[in-house]
C-alpha positions in Angstrom: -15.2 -21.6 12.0 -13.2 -19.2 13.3 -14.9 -15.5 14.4 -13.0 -12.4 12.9 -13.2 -9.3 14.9 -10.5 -7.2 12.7 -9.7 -6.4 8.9 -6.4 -5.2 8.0 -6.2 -4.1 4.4 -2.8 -2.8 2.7 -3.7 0.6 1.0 -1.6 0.6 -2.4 -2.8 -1.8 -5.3 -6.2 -2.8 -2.7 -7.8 0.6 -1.9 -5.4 2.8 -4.1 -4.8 2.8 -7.6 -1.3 3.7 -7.8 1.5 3.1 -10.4 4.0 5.3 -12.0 3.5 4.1 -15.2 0.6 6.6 -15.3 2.9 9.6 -14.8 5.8 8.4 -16.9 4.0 7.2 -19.9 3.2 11.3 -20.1 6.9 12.2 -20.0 8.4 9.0 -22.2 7.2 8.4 -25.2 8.3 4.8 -25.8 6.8 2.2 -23.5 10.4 0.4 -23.5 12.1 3.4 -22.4 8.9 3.8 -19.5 9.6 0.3 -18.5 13.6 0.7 -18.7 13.6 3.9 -16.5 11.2 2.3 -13.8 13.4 -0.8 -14.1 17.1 0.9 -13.8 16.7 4.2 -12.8 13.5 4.7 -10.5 13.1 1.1 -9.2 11.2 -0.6 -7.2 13.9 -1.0 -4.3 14.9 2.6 -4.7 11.6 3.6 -4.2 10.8 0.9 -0.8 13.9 2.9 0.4 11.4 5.8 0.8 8.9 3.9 1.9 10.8 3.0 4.4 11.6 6.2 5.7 14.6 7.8 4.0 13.7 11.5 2.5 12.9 11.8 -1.0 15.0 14.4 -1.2 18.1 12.0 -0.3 17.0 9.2 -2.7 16.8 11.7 -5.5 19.7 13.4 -4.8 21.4 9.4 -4.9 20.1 8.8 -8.2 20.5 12.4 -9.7 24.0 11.9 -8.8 24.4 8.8 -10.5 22.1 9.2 -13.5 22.7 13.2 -14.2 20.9 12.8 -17.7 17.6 11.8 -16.2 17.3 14.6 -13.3 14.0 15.3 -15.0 11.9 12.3 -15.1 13.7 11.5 -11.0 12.7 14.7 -9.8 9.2 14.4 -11.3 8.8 11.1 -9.2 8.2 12.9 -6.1 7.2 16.3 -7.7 4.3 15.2 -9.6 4.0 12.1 -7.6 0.1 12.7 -7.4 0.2 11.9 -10.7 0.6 8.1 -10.4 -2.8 8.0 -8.3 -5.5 7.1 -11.4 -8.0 6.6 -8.4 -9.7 4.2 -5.9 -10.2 0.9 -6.6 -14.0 1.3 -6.1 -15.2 -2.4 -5.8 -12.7 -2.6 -2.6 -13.7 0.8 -1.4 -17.1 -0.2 -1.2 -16.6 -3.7 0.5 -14.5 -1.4 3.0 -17.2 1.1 3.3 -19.8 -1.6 3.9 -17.3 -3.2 7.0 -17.8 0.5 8.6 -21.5 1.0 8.4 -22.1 -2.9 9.6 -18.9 -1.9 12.6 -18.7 -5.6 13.3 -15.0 -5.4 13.0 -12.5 -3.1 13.8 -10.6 -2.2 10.8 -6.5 -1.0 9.7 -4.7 -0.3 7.5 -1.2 -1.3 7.5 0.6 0.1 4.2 4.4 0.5 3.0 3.9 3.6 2.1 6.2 7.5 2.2 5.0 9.2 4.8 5.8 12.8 2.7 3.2 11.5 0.0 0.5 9.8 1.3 -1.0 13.2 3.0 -2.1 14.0 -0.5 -3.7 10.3 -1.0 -5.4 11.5 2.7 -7.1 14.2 1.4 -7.8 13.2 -1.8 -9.9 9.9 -0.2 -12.6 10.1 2.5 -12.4 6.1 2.9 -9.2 6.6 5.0 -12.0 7.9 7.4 -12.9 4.0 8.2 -10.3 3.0 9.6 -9.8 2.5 13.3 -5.8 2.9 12.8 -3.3 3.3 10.1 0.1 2.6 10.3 2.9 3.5 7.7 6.1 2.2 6.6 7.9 5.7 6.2 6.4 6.8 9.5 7.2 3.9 11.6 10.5 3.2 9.6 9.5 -0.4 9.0 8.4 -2.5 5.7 6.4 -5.5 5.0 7.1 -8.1 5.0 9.4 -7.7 8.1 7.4 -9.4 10.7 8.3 -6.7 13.2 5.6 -4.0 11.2 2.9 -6.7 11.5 3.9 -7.0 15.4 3.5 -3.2 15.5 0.2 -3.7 14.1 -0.9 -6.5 17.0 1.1 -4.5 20.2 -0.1 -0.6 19.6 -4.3 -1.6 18.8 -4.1 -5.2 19.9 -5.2 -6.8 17.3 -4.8 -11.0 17.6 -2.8 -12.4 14.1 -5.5 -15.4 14.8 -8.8 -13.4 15.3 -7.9 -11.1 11.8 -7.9 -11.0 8.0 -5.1 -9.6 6.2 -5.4 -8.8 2.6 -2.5 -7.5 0.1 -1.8 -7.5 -3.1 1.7 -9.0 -3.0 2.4 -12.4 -2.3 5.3 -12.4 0.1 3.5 -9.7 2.4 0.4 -12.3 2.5 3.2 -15.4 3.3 4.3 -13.0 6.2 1.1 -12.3 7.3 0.1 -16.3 7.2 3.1 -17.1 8.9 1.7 -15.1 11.9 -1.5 -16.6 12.4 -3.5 -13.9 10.3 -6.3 -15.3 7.6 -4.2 -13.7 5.0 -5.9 -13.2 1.7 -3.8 -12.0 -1.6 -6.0 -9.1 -3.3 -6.0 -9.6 -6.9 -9.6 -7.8 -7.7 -12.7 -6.6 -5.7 -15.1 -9.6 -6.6 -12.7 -12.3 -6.0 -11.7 -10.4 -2.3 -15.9 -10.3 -1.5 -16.4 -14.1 -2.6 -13.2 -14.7 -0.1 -15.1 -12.3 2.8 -18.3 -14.0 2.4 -17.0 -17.1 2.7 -14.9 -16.6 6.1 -18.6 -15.1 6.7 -17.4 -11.4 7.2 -19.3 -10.0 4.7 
């Protein structure tokens, strides 16, 4: 059995529940028009651009000039952004809270995440007061799954790959993590992640 002495937890989709379907189905009426805007015009990619580093203001002065007749709904992506936030995903907020007052692992965060909006998320949340470190895409200008953000992780609070759990939400950050040597665990809710934690015995 091996013995676990860190938990590394993405932030987005585990800890945070964020999607910008909650601000957009306020400014588009038609869920095919939501879906076709976040598909073609705000997409994913575009958005992993900021993510990993680049400005808001650059990516929304890209798609502005390219799509002119949606300046609106781009510009509201990063000026209402807070709006995408519905709230913490309680079940995993409490599994994390319950890792800090037992403080028999050290515990991260390692998120792809803008490093203009998540201060609001940091205020808003009083969990982000558990971890030991968190580390940022946009602030360290690297994205999972690129193996050199987990390595960043493992150098700067040395953390072993083989001695911690990695949990995400998205399958090809948990194949990276795996690939390391981390106990890599893809989050899909909070009682599935505790049944996981108590049986590696962490919890």
């Amino acid at each position: 059995m091996r013995k676990f002495e860190c938990v590394v937890f993405d932030l987005g989709g585990v800890l945070v529940d964020w999607n910008p379907r909650y601000l957009y189905r306020k400014l588009i009426q038609d869920e095919k028009e939501v879906e076709y805007f976040l598909t073609h015009i705000c997409h994913s990619s575009w958005n992993e651009c900021q993510d990993a580093g680049r400005p808001f203001a650059e990516g929304i002065a890209e798609l502005v000039s390219k799509h002119p007749e949606y300046e609106n709904l781009i510009r509201a992506y990063f000026d209402r952004w807070p709006e995408m936030i519905a709230g913490a995903i309680e079940g995993t907020v409490q599994i994390l809270r319950t890792l800090h007052e037992r403080r028999a692992h050290r515990l991260f965060a390692l998120s792809n995440w803008s490093s203009e909006t998540f201060p609001y998320a940091r205020s808003r949340f009083e969990f982000f007061e558990y971890f030991d470190g968190i580390l940022l895409s946009g602030r360290e200008k690297l994205i999972k799954p690129d193996p050199r953000f987990f390595r960043l992780l493992t150098e700067r609070h040395g953390v072993e790959p083989r001695n911690s759990i990695f949990i995400d939400d998205v399958e090809k950050n948990v194949r990276a993590a795996r690939d390391l040597g981390f106990e890599a665990i893809q989050f899909t809710d909070p009682d599935s992640l505790l049944a996981r934690l108590r049986e590696l015995s962490v919890l």
